[in-house]
Structures are given as structure tokens and as C-alpha cells.
C-alpha positions as CSV (number, residue, x, y, z in Angstrom):
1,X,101.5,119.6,178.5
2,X,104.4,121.5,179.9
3,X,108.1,120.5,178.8
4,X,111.3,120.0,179.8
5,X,114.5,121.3,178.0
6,X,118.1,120.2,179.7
7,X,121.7,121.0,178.3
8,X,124.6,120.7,179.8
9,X,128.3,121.4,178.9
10,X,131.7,121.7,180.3
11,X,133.2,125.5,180.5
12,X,137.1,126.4,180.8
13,X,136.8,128.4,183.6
14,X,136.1,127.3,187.5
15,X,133.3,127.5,189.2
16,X,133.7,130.6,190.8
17,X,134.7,132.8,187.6
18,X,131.5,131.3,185.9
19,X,129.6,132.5,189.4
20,X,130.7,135.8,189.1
21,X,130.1,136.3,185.3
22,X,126.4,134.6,185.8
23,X,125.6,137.6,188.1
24,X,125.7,140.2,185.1
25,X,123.4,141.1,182.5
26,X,125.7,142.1,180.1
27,X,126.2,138.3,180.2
28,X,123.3,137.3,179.3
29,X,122.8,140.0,176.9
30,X,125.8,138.1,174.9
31,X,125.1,134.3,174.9
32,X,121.5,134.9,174.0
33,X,122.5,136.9,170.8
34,X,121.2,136.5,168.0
35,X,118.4,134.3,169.3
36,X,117.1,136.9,171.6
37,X,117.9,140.3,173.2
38,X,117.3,141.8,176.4
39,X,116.9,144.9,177.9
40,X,115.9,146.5,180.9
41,X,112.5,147.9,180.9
42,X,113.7,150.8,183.6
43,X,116.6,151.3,180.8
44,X,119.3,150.5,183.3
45,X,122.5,149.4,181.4
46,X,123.4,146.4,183.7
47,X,122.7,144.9,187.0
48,X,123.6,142.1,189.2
49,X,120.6,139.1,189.6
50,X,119.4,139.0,193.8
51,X,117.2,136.3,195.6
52,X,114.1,137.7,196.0
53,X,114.2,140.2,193.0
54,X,112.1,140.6,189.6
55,X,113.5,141.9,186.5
56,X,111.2,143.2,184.1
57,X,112.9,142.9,180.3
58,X,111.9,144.2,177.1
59,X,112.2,140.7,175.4
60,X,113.1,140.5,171.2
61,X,112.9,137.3,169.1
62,X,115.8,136.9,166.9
63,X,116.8,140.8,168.4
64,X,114.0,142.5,166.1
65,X,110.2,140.7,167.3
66,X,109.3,142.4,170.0
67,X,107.7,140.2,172.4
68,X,106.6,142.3,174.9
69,X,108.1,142.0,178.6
70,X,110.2,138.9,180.0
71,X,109.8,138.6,183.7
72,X,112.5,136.8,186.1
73,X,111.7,136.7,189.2
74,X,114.9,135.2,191.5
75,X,113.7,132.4,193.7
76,X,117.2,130.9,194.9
77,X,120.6,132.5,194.2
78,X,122.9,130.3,196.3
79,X,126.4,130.7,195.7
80,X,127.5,128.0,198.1
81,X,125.7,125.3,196.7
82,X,125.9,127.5,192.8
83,X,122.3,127.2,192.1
84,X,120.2,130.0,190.5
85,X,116.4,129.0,190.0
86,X,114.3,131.6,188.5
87,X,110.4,131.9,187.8
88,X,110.1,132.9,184.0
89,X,107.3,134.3,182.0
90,X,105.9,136.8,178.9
91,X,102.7,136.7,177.6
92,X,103.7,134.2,175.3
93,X,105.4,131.6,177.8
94,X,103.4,131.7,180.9
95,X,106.0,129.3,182.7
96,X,109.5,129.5,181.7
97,X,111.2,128.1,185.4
98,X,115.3,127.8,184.6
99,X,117.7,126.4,186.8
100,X,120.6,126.7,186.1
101,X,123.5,124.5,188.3
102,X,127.7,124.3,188.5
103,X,129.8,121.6,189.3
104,X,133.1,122.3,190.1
105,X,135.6,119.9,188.1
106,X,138.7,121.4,188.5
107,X,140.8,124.4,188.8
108,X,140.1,125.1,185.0
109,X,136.5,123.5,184.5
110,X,133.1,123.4,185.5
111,X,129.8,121.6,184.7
112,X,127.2,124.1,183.9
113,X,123.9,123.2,183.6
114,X,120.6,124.4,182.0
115,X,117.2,123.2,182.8
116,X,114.1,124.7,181.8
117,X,110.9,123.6,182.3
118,X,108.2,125.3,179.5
119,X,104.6,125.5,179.6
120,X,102.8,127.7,176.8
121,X,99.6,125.9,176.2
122,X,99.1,124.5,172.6
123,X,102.3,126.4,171.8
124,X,104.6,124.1,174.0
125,X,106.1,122.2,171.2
126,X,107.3,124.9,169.4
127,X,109.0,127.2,172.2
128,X,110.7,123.7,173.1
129,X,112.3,123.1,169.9
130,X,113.7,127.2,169.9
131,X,114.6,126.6,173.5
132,X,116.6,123.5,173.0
133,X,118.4,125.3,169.7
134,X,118.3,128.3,171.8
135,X,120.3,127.1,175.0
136,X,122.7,124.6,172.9
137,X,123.7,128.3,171.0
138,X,123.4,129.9,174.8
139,X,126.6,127.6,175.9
140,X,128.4,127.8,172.5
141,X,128.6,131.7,173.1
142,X,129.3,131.0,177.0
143,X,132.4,129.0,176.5
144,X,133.3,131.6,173.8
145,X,133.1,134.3,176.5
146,X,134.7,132.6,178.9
147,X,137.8,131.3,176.8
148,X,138.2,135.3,175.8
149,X,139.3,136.1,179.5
């Protein structure tokens, strides 16, 4: 029943400045505007994603539906092979895996990658079709953010 949403663009920065930016959730904060907001359920202003680690988000539809709490738990965080692959879920969206991948172009571009595999029971379809607008607005903002450095 489970889904599977993949996007992928090219962002004017190399690999390493995307790396580095990746790593912050002020970032994240700003490409998923106005689709969704998140914020740290300990009320911390920002901090850096770790292997091993679970974040525990206050998690807002469109900024104002709250949806209760957004876990991501880190599985990999490689920075030598730039792969980040995190277990997702709410109450909503029991599985929510992302991984997200870079491929260094050159000096001034990199692939970036979004895949997301989505399993919410009978509401599947419909939390693919917002994820697939979702992450297509998600790289828009990116390479807006990126382009502003």
C-alpha cells in the first residue's frame, strides 16, 4: 500500500555548501514554508541533524493544523558518500523514510535528491499527492536559498 515519492533537481551551489546548509533546522524550517512548519518540541531554536539522533517536532499543516509531533530519527548521515536517510513518522504517517542524496556536478552545482517512501494506511494516496507538491515546492525554496548566498 505504501508509496514512493522521488524529486530531484539541480542546485547552484556545490556539494559541500549544500552539506553544510542540510545540517540546520533553520533550513528546513524555510523550504518547507508554507506547506508545513517545524519546531522543536524541547523549544530549542536550531540544531544540527546527527546519526543516531531523534528529533521530536511540533509538526503544522499549511503552518496553522497542528498535527501533533513529527519524529526523525537519523539512520545514516554520511558526508563522504552525502547521504542522509531518516526514519519518519506522526500519528498520521506511520512511515515517512527520506533519503535524501548529492551528486557533485561541478564547482557550482549539485544533484540533490529527494526520495520518500510513504505508508499511511487507507490515507496513502492522499499524503502522496501533498508530498510530491510538497517536495517539488521544498526544492523551489532550496535553490532560492541557496542562490541568496
Amino acid at each position: 500500500m505504501g508509496r514512493t515519492v522521488t524529486k530531484t533537481s539541480v542546485f547552484p551551489a556545490e556539494a559541500n555548501m549544500v552539506w553544510e546548509r542540510l545540517q540546520r533546522l533553520s533550513s528546513l524550517q524555510y523550504v518547507a514554508s508554507p506547506y508545513a512548519s517545524f519546531q522543536p518540541v524541547d523549544g530549542k531554536k536550531d540544531f544540527v541533524w546527527r546519526e543516531g539522533e531523534s528529533f521530536a517536532l511540533n509538526f503544522k499543516l499549511f503552518v496553522v493544523i497542528p498535527l501533533g509531533v513529527h519524529t526523525i530519527r537519523i539512520i545514516t548521515f554520511d558526508r563522504e558518500h552525502y547521504t542522509i536517510y531518516s526514519n519518519e513518522s506522526n500519528r498520521h504517517v506511520p512511515t515517512w523514510n527520506h533519503c535524501i542524496t548529492l551528486k557533485p556536478i561541478d564547482e557550482r552545482n549539485t544533484e540533490y535528491t529527494d526520495q520518500i517512501e510513504i505508508d499511511a494506511g487507507w490515507k496513502t494516496p492522499f499524503v502522496y499527492a501533498w508530498a510530491k507538491c510538497f517536495y517539488a515546492h521544498r526544492q523551489k525554496k532550496w535553490i532560492r536559498l541557496l542562490q541568496s548566498e
